[in-house]
Each structure stands twice: as C-alpha cells, then as structure tokens.
C-alpha positions in Angstrom: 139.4 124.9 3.6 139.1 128.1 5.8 135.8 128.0 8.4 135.5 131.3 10.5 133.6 131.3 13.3 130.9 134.1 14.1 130.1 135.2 17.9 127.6 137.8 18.4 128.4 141.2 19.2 129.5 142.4 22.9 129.6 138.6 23.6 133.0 139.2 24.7 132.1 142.3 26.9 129.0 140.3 28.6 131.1 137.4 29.7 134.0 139.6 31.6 130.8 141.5 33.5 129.8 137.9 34.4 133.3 136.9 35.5 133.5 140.1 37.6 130.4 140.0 38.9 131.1 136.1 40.2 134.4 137.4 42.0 132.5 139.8 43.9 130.3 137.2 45.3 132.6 135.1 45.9 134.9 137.4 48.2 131.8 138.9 49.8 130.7 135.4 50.8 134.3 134.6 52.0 134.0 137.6 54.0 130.7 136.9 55.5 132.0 133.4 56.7 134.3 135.1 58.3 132.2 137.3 60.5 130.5 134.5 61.5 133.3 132.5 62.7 134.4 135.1 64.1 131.6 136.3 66.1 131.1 132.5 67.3 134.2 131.7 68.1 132.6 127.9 69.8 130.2 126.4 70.3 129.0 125.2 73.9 126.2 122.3 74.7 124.2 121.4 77.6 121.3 120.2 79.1 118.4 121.2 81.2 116.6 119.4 83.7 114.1 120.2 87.0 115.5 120.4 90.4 112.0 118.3 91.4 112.8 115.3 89.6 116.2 115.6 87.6 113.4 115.7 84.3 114.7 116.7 81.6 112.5 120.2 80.4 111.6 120.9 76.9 111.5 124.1 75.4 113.9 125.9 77.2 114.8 129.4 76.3 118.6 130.0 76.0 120.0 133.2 74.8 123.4 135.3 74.9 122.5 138.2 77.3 122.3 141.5 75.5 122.2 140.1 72.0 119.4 138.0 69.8 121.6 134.6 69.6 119.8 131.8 71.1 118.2 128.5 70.6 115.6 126.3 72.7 116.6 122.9 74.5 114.6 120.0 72.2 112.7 117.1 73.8 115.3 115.7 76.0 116.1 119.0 77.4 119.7 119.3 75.2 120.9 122.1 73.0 123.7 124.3 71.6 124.6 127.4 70.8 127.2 129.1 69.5 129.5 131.6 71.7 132.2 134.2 71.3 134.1 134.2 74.3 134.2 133.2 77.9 132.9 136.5 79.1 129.9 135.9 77.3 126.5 135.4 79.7 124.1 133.6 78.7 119.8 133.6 79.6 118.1 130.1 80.7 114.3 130.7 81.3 111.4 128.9 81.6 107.4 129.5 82.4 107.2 127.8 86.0 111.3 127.9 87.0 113.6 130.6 88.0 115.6 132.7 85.4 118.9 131.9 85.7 122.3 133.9 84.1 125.3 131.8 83.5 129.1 132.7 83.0 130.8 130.4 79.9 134.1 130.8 80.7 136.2 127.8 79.9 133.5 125.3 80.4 131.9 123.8 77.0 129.4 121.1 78.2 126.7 122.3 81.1 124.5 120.4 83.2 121.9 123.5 84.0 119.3 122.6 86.8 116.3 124.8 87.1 113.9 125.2 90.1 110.2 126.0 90.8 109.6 129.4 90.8 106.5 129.4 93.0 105.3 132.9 92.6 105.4 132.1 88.9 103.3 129.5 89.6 100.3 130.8 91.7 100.0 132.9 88.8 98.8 130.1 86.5 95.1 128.4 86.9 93.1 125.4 85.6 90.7 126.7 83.5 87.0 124.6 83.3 88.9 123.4 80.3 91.0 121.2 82.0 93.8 123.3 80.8 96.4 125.5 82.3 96.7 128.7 81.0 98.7 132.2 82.5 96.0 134.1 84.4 97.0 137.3 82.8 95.9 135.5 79.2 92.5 134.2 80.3 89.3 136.0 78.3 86.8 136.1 81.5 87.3 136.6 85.6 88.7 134.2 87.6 89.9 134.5 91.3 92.1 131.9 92.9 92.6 131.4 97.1 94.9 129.2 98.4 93.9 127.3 101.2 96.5 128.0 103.6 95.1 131.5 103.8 91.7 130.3 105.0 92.6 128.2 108.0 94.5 130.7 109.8 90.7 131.2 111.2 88.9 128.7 110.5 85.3 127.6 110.2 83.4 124.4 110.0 82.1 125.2 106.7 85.0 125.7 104.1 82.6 127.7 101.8 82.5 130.2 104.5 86.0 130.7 104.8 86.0 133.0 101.3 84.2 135.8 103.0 85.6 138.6 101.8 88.2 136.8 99.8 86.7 136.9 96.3 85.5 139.8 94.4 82.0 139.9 93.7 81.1 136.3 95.7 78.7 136.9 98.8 79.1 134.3 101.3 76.1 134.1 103.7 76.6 131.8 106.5 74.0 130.5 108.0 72.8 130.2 111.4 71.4 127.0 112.0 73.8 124.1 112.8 74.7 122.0 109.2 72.7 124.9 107.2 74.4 125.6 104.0 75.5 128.9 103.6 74.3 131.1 100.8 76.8 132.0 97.9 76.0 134.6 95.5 78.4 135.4 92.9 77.7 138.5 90.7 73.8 137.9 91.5 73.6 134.5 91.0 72.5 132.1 93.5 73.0 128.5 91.7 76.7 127.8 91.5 79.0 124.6 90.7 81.2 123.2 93.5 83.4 121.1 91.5 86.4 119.1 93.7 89.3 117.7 91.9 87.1 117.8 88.5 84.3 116.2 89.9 81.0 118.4 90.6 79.7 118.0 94.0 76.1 117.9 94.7 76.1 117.2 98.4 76.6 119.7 100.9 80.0 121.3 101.6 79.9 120.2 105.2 81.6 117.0 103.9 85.0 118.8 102.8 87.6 119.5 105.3 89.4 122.9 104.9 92.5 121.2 105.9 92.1 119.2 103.0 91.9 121.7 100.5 94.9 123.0 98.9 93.5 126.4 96.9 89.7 127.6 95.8 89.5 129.2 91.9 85.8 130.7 91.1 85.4 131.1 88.2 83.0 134.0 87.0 80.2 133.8 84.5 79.2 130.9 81.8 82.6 131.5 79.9 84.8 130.1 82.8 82.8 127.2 83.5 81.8 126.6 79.8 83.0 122.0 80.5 80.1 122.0 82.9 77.4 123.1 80.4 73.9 124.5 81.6 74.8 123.2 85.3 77.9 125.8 85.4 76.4 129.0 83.6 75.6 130.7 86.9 79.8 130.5 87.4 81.6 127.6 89.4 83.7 126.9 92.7 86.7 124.7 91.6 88.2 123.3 94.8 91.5 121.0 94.4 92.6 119.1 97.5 95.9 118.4 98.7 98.5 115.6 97.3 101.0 113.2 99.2 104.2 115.4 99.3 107.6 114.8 101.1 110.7 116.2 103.2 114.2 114.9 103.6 113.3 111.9 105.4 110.9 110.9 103.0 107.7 111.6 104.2 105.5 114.3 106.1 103.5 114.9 108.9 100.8 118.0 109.7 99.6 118.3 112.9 97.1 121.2 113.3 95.0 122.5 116.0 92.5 125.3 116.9 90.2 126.7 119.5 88.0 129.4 119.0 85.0 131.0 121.6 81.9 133.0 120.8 81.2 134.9 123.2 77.0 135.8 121.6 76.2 139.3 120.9 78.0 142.1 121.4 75.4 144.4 122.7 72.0 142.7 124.2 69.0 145.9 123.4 68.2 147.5 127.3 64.9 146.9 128.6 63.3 148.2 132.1 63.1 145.8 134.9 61.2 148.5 137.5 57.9 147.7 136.6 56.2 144.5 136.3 53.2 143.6 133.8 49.9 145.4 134.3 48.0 148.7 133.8 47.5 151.7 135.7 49.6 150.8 138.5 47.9 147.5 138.9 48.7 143.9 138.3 45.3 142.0 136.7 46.2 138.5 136.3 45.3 137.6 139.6 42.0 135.8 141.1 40.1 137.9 140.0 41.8 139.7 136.5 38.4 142.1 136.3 37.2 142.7 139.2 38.7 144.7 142.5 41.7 142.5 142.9 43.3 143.8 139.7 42.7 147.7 141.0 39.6 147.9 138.4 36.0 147.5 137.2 35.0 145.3 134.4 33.6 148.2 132.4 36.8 149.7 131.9 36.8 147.2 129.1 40.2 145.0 130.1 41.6 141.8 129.8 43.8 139.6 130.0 45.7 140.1 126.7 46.3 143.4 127.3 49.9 143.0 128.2 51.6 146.2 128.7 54.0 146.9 131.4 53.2 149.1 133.2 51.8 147.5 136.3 52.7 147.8 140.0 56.8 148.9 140.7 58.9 145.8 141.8 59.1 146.4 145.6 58.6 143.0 147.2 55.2 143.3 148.1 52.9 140.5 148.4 50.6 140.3 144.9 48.6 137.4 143.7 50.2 136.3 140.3 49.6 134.0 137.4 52.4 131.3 138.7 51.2 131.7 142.2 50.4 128.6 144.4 46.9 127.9 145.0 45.2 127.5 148.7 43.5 124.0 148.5 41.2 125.6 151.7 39.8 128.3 149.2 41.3 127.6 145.6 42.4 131.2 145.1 46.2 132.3 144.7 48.9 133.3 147.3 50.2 136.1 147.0 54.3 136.1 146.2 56.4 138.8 146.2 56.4 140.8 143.2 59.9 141.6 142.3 61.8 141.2 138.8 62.0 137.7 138.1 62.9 138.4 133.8 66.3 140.6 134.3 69.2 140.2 131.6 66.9 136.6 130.6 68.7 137.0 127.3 72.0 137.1 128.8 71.6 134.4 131.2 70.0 132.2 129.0 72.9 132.3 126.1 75.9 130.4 126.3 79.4 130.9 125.3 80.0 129.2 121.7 83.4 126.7 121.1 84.3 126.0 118.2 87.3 123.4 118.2 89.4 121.5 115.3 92.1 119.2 115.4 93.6 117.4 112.5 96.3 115.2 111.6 97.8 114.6 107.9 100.9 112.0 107.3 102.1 112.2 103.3 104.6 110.5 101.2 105.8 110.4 97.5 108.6 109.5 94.9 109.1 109.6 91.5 105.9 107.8 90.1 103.1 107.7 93.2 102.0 109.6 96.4 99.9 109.3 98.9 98.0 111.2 101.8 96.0 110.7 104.5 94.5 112.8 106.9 91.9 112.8 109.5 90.3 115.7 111.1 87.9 116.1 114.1 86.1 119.1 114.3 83.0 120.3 117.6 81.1 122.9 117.8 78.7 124.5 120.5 76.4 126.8 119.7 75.4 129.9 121.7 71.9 128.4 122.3 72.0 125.6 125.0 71.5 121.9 123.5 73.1 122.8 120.4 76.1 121.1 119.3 77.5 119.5 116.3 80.5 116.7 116.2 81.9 116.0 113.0 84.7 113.6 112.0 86.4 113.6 108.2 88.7 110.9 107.1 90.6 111.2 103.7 92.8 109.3 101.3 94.1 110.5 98.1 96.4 108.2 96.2 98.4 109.3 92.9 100.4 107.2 90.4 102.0 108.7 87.2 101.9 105.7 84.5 104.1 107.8 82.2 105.2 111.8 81.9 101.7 112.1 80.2 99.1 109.9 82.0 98.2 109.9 85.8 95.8 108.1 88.0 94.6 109.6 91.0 91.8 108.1 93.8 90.3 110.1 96.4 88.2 108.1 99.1 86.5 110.8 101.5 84.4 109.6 104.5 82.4 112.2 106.6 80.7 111.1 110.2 78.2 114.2 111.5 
C-alpha cells in the first residue's frame, strides 16, 4: 500500500527564509560579541575608601574619561569595570571628596583613597529638617557664616558678630551692659536661636563665639518649618565645635584679644565764655530778684529761667548757687566766676576695654571625641562704674555607636 504525504504549498520556500533569516542573527550576534570584547579588552577592580577614616564610601562614581562606561562602588565601597587598554583614564568622584583621574596601565586591582574636599563642603547645610541637602538645591533662603570669620573682631555677644554678614538680618546691639541685641530678619523681630538642634530660650550672652563653629539663618517659615509656629518668623541655627585632632593626637587653641573704645568720635561744641544768667547778670545769688542779680522783680524773672547768657567768665568775684555761706550774716561769698563745665562730657567718659582670652584642648579617634574649652571674657564700659566679667566653661563629648547612630552631650556653664 502506497501513502503519499501532502505539505502545504510554499512550505518549502517559508522554511529556507526561516533558515536564512536564523544565520543572519546568528553571525550578527557573533559579531556584536566581538566588539564588545574588543572594546573591553579587561576588566579592572578596586575599592574606595575616605582618607578621614580608611571608610569604605558607597556610591562612588567611576567612569572611563571621555566615554559613558562606568559603574558605582556598592556598599563596601568595591566595584569593576571593564577597560580597553592601559592608556585608558578613568573618573572617581564623589559629593564631599576631591575628583580624582587615574591612569590603568598595567595595574588590575586599585586601592583608591579619596579626601575631603572642603570647599565642596561649605557648600552643603542642615536644613530645619535635620537633613543635609546642596545649598544650590534648597526651595527657600538660607545664609551660612562660619565662625572663624566672626572672631577675627570679636564681641561679647556672638549674635552681634553677624552685622553685616547676612542678607536681610539687622543686628542691633544694644547699649546697656547684658542687653540683648535686637535681630530683625526680613521685618521680623521674633526669631529662633536653635544650638546643636536644641532651641534656646535664654539669652545669647551664655554662648561663647569661640565655641561656635558656623551660624545658618534660615529665612522665612519654609526653612524653619521642624520648629512649627515658634520658627515661622525664620531661625538662627548655631552648631558648636567638636573634639578634633593633629598628628600627636590631640589639639590645643589658645586665643587672645584686646580691643579699646575710645567713646565718641566727635563730642557736639558748646560755649564756655559765658556763664548762666540774663542780660549780663548772674540771678542765682542772695537775692535772685532783687538788685544783686542786676534786676527788678517786675521784670517778671526767676529762677528757672536758665539761659546762658549771664555775666562773661573773667574771674570776678560773684555770689553763686554753690557758694559758701557767712555764718555772721547767712548770705553767700562771692567765688570767682569762671568756667567750671568745660569739655564735662569729655572728662567725664572713659576709655572702653574690651578683653577675651580663651583656651580649648580637643581629642578624637575613630568612635568618640571630646572638647573642652574655657573662655574669660571683661569688658569696661565708656561710662565709669560699668563693667561686666563673664566666664564660659564648655564640654562637648561625641561617641559614634555605629556608621548610623551617634550620641553627643554638651554641658555649658556661664558665670556673669
């Protein structure tokens, strides 16, 4: 028995297409892999870690210079990433650290340290948050001052050091001894002082400046949106300094200032020619309204008319108001009359000194730091019997439990 087979028509004809068409792919896959391979020729590994503390750092950029190949360093700071050739140069960069370019060469495995970059990282702020952000990405205004700037010369107030240091804050110092100053940021009089995330709501007489390691205001109810209604008006972040070390371990600050105030720098002229009276004549005498003050009563005079323009200051014998009084007649002697109230202003001020002296020893390592620092600050007014002494210890201690977690304690005592 004969049995024939039936196949469709063109079945033949589809299934060379499909053969052909597979061979195509096939070689333009092979010759795909090969560009690759071709292109990285090996493949080079690494890791990244911070000069500060041999850290590994996390999201790393790494890139081939002058092409798009590159990868990111994971977690524990490792990556790799595939090369053509030792000429190659590749791009490590990171928010915070110096860009650095590296040369392959022969080398396959790279140990890449990284260091602060610290104009990099002036540019970046704690917002009210609690969060640090690039300044250039923040929504609202926001100034930041470091406080080295501000004790170059210094003031016993450390509010009073940002005059003229922040756009749109007015700092108003004030003249009394331990008067707060005045701040008024964009028209607002009721501001925040928060210090190390804490608001303050004692005067700022008990911060040292030397303490202080930078100032950020932030401007309007946006930047200080943590603190609620008592931050609307805008807010005064201060952070103080840490324990920090040098080669040997430790540090010590020693700092010390002297500053005079030498009152006003023009005192208004008056005349010191003629003394106190009228027409001539001095009436505050024995008899104010009669002949001894060189008039009648009905001229209508007395004694509170206090012009001056009495008799010229010659030396000549005059009973006056301070004059001692005769026991035999109880009238006045006459004194001379000469200018007893010249420059009174002038004499009576006082050159002002304001001095500060202050000592700070820190230390750290890995997990804890710790600073102290003491600082003695006097003042003398310009007015005589006006002083103020004030003494400022500190403490700050720091201990980092894990990469993620930190304690900090800050113990400030302030003597006025």
């Amino acid at each position: 028995m004969n049995i024939t087979l039936l196949r469709p028509r063109g079945f033949h004809t589809a299934s060379v297409l499909l053969l052909m068409l597979g061979l195509l792919l096939a070689a333009s896959f092979a010759k795909g892999q090969g560009t690759v391979t071709g292109v990285n020729s090996r493949i080079m590994k690494g890791k990244i870690v911070s000069s500060a503390d041999q850290s590994p750092l996390p999201g790393v950029n790494i890139i081939v210079k002058g092409t798009s190949n590159g990868t990111v360093s994971d977690s524990d700071g490792a990556f790799q990433l595939g090369v053509s050739g030792p000429d190659d140069i590749i791009v490590v960069s990171f928010v915070g650290f110096t860009t650095q370019e590296i040369t392959i060469g022969d080398k396959t495995n790279f140990e890449i340290i990284l260091a602060p970059d610290v104009k990099q990282l002036s540019e970046v702020v704690v917002t009210a948050l609690g969060i640090e952000k690039d300044a250039a990405t923040l929504g609202y205004s926001q100034q930041k001052v470091l406080g080295s700037d501000l004790i170059k010369a210094r003031e016993p107030n450390a509010m009073n050091a940002l005059v003229g240091k922040v756009a749109g804050l007015t700092v108003g110092a004030s003249s009394e001894l331990l008067g707060a100053p005045q701040l008024v940021l964009r028209g607002e009089t009721s501001l925040l002082i928060v210090v190390d995330g804490v608001p303050v709501v004692s005067d700022t007489w008990n911060i040292s400046p030397d303490d202080i390691e930078n100032y950020t205001v932030l401007k309007g109810p946006n930047a200080a949106a943590l603190y609620g209604s008592r931050g609307r008006n805008g807010a005064i972040l201060i952070t103080t300094k840490k324990g920090s070390r040098d080669k040997r371990g430790f540090s010590i600050d020693v700092n010390s200032s002297t500053m005079f105030d030498k009152t006003f720098l023009t005192i208004p002229k008056v005349q010191s020619d003629y003394g106190p009276g009228e027409y001539n004549s001095y009436k505050f005498g024995n008899d104010p309204f009669g002949q001894d003050a060189g008039f009648t009563t009905n001229k209508g005079f007395n004694q509170n008319d206090y012009d001056v323009w009495g008799p010229k200051f010659n030396g000549q014998l005059i009973s006056q108001y301070d004059s001692p009084i005769d026991p035999a007649t109880g009238l006045r002697t006459s004194t001379p009359w000469v200018a007893r109230g010249k420059n009174n202003l002038q004499n009576f001020l006082q050159t002002g000194i304001l001095t500060t002296n202050n000592i700070a020893l820190s230390s750290s390592n890995e997990k804890s730091d710790i600073r102290v620092s003491f600082t003695q600050s006097y003042q003398q007014g310009i007015v005589p019997n006006t002083k103020l002494n004030i003494s400022n210890f500190n403490i700050s201690l720091g201990y980092n439990l894990s990469p993620k977690l930190r304690i900090e304690s800050n113990l400030n005592y302030n003597r006025q």
